[in-house]
PDB file with SEQRES, HELIX, SHEET and CRYST1 records, atoms N, CA, C and O in Angstrom:
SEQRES   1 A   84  UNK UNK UNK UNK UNK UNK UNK UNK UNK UNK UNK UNK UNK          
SEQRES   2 A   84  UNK UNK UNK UNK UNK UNK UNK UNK UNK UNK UNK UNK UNK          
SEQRES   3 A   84  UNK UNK UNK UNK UNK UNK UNK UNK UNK UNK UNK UNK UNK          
SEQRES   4 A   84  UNK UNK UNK UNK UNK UNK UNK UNK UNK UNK UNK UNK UNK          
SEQRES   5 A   84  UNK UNK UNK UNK UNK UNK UNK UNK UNK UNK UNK UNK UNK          
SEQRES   6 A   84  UNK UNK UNK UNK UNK UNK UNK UNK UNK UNK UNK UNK UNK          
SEQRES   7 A   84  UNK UNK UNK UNK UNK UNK                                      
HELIX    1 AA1 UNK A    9  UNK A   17  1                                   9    
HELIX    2 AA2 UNK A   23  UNK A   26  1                                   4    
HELIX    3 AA3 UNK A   27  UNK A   29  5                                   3    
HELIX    4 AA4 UNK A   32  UNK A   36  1                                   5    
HELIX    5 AA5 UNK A   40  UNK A   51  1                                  12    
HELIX    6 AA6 UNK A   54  UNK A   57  1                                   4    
HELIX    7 AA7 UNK A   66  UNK A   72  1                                   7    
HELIX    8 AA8 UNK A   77  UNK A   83  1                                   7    
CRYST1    1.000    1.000    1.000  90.00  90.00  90.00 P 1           1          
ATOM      1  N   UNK A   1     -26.069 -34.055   2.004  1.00  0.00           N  
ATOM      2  CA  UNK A   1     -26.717 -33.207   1.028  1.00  0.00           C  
ATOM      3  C   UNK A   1     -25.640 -32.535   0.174  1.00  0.00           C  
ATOM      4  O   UNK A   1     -24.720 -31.878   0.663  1.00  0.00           O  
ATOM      5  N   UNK A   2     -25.804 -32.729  -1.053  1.00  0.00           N  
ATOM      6  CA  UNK A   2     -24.575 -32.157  -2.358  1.00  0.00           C  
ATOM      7  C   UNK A   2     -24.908 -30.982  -2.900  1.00  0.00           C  
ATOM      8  O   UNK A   2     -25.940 -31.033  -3.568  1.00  0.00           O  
ATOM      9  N   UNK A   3     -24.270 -29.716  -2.826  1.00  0.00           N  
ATOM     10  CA  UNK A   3     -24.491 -28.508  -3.390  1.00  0.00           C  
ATOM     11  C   UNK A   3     -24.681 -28.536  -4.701  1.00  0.00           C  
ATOM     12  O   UNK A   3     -23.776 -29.136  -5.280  1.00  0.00           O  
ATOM     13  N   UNK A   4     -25.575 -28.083  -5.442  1.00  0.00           N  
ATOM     14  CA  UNK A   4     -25.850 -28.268  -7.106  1.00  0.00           C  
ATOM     15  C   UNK A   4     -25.018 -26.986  -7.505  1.00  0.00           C  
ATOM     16  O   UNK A   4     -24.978 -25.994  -6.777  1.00  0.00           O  
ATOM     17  N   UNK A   5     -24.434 -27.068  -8.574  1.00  0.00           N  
ATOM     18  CA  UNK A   5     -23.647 -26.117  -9.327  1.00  0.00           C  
ATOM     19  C   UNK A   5     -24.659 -25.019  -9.336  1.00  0.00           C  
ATOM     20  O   UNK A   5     -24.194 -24.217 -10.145  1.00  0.00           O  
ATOM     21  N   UNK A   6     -25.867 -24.505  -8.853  1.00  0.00           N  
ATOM     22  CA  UNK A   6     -26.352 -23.133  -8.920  1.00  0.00           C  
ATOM     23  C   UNK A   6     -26.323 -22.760  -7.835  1.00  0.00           C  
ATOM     24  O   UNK A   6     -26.351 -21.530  -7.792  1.00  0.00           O  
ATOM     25  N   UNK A   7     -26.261 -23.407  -6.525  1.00  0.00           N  
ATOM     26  CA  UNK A   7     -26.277 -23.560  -5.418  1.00  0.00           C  
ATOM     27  C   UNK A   7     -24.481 -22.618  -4.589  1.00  0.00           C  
ATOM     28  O   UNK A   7     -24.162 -22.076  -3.531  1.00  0.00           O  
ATOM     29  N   UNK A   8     -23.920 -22.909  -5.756  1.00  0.00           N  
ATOM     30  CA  UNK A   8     -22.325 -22.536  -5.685  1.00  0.00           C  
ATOM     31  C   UNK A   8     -22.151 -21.552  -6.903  1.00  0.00           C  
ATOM     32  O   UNK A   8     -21.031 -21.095  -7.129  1.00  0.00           O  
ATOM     33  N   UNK A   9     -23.276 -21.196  -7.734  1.00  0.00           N  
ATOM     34  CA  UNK A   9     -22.621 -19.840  -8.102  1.00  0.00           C  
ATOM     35  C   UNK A   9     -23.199 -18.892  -7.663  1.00  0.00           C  
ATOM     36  O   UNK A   9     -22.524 -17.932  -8.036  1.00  0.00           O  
ATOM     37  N   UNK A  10     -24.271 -18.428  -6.937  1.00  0.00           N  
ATOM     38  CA  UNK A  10     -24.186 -16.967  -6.037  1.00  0.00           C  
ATOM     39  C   UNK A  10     -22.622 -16.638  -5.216  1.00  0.00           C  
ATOM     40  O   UNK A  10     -21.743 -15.825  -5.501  1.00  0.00           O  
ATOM     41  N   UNK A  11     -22.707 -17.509  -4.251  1.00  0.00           N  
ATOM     42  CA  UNK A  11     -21.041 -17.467  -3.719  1.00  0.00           C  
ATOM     43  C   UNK A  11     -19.735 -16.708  -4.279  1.00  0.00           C  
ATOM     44  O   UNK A  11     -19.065 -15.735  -3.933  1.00  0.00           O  
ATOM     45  N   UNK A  12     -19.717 -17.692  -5.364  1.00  0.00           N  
ATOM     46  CA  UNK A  12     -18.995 -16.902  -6.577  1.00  0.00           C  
ATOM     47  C   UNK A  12     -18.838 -15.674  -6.753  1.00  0.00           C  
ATOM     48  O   UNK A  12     -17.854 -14.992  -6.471  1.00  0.00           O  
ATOM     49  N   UNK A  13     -20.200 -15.245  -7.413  1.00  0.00           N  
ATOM     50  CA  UNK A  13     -20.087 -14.275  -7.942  1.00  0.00           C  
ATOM     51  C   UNK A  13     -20.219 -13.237  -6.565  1.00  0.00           C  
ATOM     52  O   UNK A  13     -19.756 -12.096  -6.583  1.00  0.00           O  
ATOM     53  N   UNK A  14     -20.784 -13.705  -5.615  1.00  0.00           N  
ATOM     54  CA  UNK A  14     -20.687 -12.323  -4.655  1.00  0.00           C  
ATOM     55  C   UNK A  14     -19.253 -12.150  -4.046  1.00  0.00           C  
ATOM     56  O   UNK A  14     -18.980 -11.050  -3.566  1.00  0.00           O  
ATOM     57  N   UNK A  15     -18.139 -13.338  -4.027  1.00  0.00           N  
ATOM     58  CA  UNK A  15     -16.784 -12.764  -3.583  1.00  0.00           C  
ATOM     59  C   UNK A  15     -16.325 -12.860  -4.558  1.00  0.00           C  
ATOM     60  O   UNK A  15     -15.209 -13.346  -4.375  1.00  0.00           O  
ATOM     61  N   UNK A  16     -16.544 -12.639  -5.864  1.00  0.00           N  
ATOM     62  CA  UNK A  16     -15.895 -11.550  -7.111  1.00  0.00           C  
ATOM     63  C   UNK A  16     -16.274 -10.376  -7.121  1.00  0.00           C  
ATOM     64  O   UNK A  16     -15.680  -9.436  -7.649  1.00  0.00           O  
ATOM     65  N   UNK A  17     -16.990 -10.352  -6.711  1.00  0.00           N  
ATOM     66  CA  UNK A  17     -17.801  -8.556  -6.748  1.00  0.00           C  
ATOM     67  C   UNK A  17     -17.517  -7.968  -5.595  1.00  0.00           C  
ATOM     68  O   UNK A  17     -17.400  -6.750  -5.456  1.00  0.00           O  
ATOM     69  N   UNK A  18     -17.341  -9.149  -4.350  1.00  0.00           N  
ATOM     70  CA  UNK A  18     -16.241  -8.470  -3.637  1.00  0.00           C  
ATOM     71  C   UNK A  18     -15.373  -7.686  -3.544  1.00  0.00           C  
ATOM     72  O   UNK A  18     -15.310  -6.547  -3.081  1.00  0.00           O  
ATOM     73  N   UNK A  19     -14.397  -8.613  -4.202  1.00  0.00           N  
ATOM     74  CA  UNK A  19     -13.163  -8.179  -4.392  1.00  0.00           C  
ATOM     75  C   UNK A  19     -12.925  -7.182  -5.676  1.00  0.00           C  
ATOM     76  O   UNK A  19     -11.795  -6.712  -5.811  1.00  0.00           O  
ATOM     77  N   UNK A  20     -13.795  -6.892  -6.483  1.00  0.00           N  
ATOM     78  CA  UNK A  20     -13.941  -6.173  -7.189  1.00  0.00           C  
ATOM     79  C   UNK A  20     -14.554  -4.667  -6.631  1.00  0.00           C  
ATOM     80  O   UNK A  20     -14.548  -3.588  -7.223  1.00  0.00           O  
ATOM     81  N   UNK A  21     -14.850  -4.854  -5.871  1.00  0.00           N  
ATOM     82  CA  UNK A  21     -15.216  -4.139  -5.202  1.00  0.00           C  
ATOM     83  C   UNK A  21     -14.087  -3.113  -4.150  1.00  0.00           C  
ATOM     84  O   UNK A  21     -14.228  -1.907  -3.948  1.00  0.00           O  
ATOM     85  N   UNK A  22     -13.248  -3.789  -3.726  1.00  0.00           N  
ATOM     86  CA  UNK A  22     -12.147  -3.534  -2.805  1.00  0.00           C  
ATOM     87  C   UNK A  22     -11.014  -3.060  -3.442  1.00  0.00           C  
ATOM     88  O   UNK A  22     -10.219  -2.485  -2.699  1.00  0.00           O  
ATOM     89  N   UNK A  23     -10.615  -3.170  -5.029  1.00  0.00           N  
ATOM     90  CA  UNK A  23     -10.010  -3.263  -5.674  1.00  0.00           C  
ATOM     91  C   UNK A  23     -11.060  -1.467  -6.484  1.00  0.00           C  
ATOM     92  O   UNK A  23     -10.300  -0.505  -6.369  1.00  0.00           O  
ATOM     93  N   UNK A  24     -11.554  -1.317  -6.720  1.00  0.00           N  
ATOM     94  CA  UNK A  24     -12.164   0.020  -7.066  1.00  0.00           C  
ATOM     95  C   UNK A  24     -12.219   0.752  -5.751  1.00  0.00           C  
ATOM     96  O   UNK A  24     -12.724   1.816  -6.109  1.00  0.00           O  
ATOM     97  N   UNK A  25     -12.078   0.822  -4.844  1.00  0.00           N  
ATOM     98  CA  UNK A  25     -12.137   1.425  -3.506  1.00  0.00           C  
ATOM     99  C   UNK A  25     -10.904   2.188  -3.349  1.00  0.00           C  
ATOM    100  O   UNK A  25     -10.828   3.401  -3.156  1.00  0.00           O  
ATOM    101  N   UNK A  26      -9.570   1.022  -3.492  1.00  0.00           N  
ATOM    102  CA  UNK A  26      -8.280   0.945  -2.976  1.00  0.00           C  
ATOM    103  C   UNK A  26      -7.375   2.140  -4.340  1.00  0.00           C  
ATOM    104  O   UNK A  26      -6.617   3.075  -4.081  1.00  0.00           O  
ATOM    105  N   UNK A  27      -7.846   1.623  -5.812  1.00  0.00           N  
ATOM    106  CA  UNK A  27      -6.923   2.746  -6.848  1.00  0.00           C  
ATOM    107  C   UNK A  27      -5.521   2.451  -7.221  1.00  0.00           C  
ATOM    108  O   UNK A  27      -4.909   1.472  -6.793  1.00  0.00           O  
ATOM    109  N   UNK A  28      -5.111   3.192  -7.904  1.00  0.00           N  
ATOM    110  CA  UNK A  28      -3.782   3.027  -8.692  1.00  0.00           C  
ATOM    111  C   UNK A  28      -2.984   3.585  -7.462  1.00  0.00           C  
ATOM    112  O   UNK A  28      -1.790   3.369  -7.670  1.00  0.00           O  
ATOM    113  N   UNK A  29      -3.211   4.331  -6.048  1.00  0.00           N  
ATOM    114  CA  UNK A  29      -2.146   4.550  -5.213  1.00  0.00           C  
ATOM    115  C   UNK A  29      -2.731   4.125  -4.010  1.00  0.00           C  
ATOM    116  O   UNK A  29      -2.849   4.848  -3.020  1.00  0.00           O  
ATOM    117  N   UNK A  30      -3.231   2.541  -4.116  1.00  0.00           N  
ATOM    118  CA  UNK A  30      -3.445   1.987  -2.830  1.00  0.00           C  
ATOM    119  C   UNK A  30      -2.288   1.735  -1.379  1.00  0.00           C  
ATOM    120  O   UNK A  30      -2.582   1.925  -0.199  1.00  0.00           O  
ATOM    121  N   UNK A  31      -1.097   1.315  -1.865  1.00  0.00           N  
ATOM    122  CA  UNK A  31       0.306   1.220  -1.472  1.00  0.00           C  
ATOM    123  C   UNK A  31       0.549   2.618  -0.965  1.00  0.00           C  
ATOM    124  O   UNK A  31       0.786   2.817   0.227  1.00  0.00           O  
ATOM    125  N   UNK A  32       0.518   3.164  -1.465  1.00  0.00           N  
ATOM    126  CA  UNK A  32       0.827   5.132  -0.792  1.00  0.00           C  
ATOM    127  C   UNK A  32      -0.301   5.306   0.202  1.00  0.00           C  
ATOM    128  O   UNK A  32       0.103   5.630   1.319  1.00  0.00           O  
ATOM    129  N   UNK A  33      -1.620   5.174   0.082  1.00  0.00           N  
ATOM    130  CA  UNK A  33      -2.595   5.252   0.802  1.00  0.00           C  
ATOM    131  C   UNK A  33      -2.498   4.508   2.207  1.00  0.00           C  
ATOM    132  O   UNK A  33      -3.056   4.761   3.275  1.00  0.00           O  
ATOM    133  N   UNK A  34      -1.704   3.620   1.888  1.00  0.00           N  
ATOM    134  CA  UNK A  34      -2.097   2.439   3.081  1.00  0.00           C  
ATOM    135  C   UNK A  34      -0.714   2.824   4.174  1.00  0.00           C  
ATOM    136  O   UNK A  34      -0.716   2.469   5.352  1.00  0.00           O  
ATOM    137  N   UNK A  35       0.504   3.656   3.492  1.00  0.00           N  
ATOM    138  CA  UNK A  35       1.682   4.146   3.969  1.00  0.00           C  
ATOM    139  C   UNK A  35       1.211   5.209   4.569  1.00  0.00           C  
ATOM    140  O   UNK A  35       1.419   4.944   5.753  1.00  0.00           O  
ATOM    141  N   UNK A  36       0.754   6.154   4.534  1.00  0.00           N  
ATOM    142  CA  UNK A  36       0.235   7.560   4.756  1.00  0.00           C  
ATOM    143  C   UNK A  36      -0.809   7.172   6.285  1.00  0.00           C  
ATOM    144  O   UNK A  36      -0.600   7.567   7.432  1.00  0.00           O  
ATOM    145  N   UNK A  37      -1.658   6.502   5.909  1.00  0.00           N  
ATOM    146  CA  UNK A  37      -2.240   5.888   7.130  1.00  0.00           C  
ATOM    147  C   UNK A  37      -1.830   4.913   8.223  1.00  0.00           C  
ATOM    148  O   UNK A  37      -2.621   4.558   9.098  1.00  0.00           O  
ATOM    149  N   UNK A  38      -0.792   4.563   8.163  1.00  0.00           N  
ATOM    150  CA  UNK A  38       0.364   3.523   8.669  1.00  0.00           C  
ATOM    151  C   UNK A  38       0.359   4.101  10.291  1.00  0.00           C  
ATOM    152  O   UNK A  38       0.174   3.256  11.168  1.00  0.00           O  
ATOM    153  N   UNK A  39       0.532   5.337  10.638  1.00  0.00           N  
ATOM    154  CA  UNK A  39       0.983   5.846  11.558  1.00  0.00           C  
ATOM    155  C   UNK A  39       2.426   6.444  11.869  1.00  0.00           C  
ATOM    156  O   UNK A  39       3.054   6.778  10.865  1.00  0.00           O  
ATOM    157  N   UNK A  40       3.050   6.632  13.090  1.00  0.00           N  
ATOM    158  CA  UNK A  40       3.652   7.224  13.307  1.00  0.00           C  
ATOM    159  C   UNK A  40       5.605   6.078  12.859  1.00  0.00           C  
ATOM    160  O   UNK A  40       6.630   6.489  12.315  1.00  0.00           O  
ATOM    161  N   UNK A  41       5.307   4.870  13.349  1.00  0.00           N  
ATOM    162  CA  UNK A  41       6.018   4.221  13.452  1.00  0.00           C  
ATOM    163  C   UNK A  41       6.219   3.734  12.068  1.00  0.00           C  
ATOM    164  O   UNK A  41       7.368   3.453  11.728  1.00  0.00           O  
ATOM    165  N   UNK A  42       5.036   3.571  11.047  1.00  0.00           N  
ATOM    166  CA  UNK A  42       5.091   3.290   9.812  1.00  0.00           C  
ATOM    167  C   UNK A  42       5.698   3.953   8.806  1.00  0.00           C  
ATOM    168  O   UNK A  42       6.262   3.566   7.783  1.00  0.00           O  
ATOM    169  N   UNK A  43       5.405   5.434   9.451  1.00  0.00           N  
ATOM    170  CA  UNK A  43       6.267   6.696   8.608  1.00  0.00           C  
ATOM    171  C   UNK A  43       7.745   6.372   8.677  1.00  0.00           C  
ATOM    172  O   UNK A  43       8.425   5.969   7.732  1.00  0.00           O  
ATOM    173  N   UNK A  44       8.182   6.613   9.994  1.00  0.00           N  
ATOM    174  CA  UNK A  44       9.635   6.320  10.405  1.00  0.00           C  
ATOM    175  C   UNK A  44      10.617   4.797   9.573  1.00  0.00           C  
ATOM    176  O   UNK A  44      11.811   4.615   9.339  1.00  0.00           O  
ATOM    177  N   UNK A  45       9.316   3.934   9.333  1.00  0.00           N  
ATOM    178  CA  UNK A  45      10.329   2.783   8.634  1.00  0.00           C  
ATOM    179  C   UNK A  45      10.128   2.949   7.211  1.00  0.00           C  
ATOM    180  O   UNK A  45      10.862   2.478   6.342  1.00  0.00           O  
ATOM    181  N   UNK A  46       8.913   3.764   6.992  1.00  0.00           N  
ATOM    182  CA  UNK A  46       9.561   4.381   5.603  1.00  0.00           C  
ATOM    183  C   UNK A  46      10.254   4.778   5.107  1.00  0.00           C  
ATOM    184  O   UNK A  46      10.766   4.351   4.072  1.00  0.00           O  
ATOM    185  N   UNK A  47      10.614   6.202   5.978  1.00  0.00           N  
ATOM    186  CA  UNK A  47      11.865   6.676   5.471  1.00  0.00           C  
ATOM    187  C   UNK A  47      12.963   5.914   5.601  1.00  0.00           C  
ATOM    188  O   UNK A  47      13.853   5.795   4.759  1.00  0.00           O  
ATOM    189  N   UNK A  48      12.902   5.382   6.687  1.00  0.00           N  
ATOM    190  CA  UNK A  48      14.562   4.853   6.936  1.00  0.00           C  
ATOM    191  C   UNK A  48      14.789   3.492   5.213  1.00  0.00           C  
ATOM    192  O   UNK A  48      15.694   3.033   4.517  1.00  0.00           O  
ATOM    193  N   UNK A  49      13.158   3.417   5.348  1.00  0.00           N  
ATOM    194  CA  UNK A  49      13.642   2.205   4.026  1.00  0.00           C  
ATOM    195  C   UNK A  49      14.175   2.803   2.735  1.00  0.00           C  
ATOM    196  O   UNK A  49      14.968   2.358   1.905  1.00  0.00           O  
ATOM    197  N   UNK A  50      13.218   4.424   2.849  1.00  0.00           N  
ATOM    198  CA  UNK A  50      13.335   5.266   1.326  1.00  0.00           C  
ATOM    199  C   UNK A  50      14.789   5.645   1.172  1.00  0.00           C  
ATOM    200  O   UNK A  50      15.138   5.706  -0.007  1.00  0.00           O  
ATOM    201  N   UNK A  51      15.845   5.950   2.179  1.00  0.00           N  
ATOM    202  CA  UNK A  51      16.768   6.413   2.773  1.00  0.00           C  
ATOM    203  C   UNK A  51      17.950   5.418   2.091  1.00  0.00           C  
ATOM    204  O   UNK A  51      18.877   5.759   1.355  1.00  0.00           O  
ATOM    205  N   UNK A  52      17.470   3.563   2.771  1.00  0.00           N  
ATOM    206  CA  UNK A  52      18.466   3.039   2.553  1.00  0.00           C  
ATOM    207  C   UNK A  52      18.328   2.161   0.789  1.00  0.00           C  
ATOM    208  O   UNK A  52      19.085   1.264   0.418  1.00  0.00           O  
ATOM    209  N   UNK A  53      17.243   2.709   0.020  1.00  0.00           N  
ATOM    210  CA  UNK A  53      17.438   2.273  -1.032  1.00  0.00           C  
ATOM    211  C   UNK A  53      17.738   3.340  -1.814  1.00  0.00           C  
ATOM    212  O   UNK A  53      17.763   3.148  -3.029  1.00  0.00           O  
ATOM    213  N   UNK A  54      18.066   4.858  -1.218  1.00  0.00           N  
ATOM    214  CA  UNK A  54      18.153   5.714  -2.326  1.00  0.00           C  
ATOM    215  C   UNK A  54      20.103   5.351  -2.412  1.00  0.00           C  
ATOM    216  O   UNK A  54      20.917   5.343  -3.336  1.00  0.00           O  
ATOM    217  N   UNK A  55      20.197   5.058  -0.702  1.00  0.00           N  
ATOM    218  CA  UNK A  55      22.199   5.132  -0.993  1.00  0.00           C  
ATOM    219  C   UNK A  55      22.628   3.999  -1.269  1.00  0.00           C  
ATOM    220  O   UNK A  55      23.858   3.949  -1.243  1.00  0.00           O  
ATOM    221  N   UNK A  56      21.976   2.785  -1.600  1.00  0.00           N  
ATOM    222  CA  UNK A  56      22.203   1.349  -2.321  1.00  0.00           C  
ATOM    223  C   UNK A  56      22.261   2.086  -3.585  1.00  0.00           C  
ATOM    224  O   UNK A  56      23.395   2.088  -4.063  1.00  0.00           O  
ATOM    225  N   UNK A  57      21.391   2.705  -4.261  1.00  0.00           N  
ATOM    226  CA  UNK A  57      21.032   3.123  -5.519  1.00  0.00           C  
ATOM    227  C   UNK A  57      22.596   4.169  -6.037  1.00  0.00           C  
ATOM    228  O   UNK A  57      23.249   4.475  -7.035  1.00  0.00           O  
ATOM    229  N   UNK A  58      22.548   4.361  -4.686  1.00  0.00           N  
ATOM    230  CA  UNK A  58      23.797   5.642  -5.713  1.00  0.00           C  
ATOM    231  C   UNK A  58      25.131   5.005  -5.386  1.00  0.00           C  
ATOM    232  O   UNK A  58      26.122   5.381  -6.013  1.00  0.00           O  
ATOM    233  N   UNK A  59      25.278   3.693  -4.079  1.00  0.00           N  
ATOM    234  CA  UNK A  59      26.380   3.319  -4.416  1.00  0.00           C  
ATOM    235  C   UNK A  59      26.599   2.394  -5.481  1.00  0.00           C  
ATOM    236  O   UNK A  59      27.757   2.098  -5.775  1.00  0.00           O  
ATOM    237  N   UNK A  60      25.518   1.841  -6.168  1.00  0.00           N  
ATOM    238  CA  UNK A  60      25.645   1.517  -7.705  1.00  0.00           C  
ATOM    239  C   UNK A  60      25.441   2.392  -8.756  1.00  0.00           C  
ATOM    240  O   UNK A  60      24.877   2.067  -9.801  1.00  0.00           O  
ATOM    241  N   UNK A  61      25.782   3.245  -8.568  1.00  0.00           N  
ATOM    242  CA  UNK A  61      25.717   4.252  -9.587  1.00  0.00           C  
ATOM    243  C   UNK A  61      24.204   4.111 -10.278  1.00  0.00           C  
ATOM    244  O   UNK A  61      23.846   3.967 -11.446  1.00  0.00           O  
ATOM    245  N   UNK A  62      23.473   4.221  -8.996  1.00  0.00           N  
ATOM    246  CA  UNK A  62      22.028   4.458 -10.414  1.00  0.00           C  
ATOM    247  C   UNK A  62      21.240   5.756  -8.771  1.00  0.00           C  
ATOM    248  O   UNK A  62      21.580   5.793  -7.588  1.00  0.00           O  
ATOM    249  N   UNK A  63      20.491   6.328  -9.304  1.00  0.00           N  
ATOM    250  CA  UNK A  63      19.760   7.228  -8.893  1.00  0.00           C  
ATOM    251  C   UNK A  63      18.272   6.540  -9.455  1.00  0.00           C  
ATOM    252  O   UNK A  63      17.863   6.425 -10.610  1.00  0.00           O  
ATOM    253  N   UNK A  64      17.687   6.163  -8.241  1.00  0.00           N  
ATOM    254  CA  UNK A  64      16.151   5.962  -8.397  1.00  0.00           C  
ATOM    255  C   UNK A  64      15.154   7.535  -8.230  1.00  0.00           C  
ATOM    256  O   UNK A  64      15.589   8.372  -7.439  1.00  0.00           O  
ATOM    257  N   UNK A  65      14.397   7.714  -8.679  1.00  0.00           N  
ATOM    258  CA  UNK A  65      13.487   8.669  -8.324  1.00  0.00           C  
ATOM    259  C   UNK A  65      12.307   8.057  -7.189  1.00  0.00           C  
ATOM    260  O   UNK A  65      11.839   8.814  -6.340  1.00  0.00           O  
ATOM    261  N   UNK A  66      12.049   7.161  -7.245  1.00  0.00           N  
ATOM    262  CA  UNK A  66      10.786   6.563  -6.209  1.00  0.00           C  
ATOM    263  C   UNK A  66      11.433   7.096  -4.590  1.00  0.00           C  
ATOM    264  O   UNK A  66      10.786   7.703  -3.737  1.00  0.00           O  
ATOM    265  N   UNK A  67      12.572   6.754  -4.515  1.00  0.00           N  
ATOM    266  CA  UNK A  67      13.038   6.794  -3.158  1.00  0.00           C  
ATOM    267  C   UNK A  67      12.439   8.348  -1.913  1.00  0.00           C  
ATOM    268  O   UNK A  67      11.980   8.427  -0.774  1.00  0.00           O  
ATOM    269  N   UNK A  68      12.798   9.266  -2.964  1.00  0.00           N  
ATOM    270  CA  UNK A  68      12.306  10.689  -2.191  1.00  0.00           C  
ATOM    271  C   UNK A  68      11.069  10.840  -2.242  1.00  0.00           C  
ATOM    272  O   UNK A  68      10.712  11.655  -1.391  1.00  0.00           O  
ATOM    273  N   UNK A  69      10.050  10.347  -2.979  1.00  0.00           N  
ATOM    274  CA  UNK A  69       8.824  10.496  -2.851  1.00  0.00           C  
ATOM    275  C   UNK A  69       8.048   9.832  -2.108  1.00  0.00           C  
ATOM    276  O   UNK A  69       7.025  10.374  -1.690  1.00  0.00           O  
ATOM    277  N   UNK A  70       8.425   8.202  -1.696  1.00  0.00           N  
ATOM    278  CA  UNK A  70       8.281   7.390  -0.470  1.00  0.00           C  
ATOM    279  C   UNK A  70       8.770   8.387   0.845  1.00  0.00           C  
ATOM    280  O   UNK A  70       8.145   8.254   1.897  1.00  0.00           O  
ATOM    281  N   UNK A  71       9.746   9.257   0.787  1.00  0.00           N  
ATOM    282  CA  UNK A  71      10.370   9.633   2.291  1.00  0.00           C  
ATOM    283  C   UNK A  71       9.179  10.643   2.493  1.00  0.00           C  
ATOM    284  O   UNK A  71       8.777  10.733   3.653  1.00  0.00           O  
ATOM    285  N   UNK A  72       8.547  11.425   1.533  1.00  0.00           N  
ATOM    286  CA  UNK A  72       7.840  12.749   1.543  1.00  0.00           C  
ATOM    287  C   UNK A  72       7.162  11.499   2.290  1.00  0.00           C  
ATOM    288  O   UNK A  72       7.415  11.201   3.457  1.00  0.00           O  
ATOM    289  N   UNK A  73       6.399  10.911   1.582  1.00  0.00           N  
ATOM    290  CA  UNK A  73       5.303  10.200   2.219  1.00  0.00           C  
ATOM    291  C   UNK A  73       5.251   9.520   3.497  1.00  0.00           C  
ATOM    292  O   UNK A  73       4.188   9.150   3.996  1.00  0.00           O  
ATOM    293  N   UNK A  74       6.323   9.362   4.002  1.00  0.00           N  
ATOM    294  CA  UNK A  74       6.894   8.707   5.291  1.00  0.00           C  
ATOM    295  C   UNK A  74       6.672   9.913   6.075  1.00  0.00           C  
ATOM    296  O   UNK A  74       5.990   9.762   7.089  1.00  0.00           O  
ATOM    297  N   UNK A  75       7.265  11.501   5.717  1.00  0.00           N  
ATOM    298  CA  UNK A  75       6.701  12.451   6.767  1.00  0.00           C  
ATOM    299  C   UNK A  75       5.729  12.878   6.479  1.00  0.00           C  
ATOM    300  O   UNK A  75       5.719  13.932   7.114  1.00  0.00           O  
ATOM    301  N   UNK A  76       4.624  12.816   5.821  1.00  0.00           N  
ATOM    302  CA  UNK A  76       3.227  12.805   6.103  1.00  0.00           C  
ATOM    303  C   UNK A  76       2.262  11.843   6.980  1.00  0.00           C  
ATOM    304  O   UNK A  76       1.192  12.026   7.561  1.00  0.00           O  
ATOM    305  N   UNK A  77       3.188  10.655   6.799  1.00  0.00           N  
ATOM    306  CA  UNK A  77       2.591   9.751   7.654  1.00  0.00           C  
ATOM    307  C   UNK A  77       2.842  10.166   9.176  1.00  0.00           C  
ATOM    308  O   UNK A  77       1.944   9.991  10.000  1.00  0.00           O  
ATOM    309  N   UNK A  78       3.937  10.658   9.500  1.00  0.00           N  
ATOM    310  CA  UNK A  78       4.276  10.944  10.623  1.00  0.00           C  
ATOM    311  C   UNK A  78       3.524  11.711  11.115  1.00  0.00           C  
ATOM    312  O   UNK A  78       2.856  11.724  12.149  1.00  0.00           O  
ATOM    313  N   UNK A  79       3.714  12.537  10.080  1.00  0.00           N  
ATOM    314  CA  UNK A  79       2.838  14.002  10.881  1.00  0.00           C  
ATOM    315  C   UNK A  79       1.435  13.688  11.253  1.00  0.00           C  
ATOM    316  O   UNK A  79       0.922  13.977  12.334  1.00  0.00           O  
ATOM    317  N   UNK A  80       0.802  13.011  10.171  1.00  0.00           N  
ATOM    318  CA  UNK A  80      -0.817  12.392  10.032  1.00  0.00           C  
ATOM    319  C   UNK A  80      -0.824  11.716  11.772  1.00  0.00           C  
ATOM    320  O   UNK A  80      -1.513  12.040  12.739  1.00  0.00           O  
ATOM    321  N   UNK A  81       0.374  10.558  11.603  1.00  0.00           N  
ATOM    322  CA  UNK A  81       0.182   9.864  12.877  1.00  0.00           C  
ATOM    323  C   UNK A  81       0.374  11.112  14.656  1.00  0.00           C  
ATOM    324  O   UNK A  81      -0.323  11.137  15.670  1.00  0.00           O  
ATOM    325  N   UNK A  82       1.131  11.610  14.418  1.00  0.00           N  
ATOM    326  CA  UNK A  82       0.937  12.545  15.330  1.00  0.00           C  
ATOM    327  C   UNK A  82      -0.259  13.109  15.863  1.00  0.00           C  
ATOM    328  O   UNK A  82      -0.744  12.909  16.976  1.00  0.00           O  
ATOM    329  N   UNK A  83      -0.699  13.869  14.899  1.00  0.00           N  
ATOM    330  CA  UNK A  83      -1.977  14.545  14.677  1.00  0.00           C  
ATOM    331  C   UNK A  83      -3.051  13.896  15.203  1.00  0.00           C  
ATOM    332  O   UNK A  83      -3.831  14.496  15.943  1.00  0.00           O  
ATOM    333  N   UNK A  84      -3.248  12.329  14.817  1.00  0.00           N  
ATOM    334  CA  UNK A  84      -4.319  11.660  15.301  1.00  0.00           C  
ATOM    335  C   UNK A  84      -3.635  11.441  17.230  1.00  0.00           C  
ATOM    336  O   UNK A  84      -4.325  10.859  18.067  1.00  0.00           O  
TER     337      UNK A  84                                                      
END                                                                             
């Protein structure tokens, strides 16, 4: 039995609206969101990551700003993960 092309667009359109869906849920600070909720261990490799790209950054003479605001977020995660 051969699926007719109407047969295969509900499908479609319901995992576009899916994902459209998941994608309005998630926001312009889904990545921070998903760090923050990480837990305890997730925090900790944050920072250590925010840490080792801020002193890559300055031993090339450049100063990133992202770096300290990932670490804030690394001890919120911590703390968050604690807490729970």
């Amino acid at each position: 039995m051969e699926e007719t092309e109407e047969d295969r667009r509900p499908k479609r359109k319901k995992k576009k609206r899916a994902i459209e869906e998941h994608h309005k849920n998630q926001g312009f600070f889904s990545a921070e969101h998903g760090i923050m909720n990480s837990g305890v261990l997730g925090g900790v490799a944050v920072m250590v990551g925010a840490v080792v790209w801020f002193v890559v950054g300055l031993l090339a003479d450049r100063i990133f700003f992202y770096p300290p605001i990932l670490f804030v977020i690394g001890i919120v995660a911590v703390i968050r993960g604690i807490a729970r």
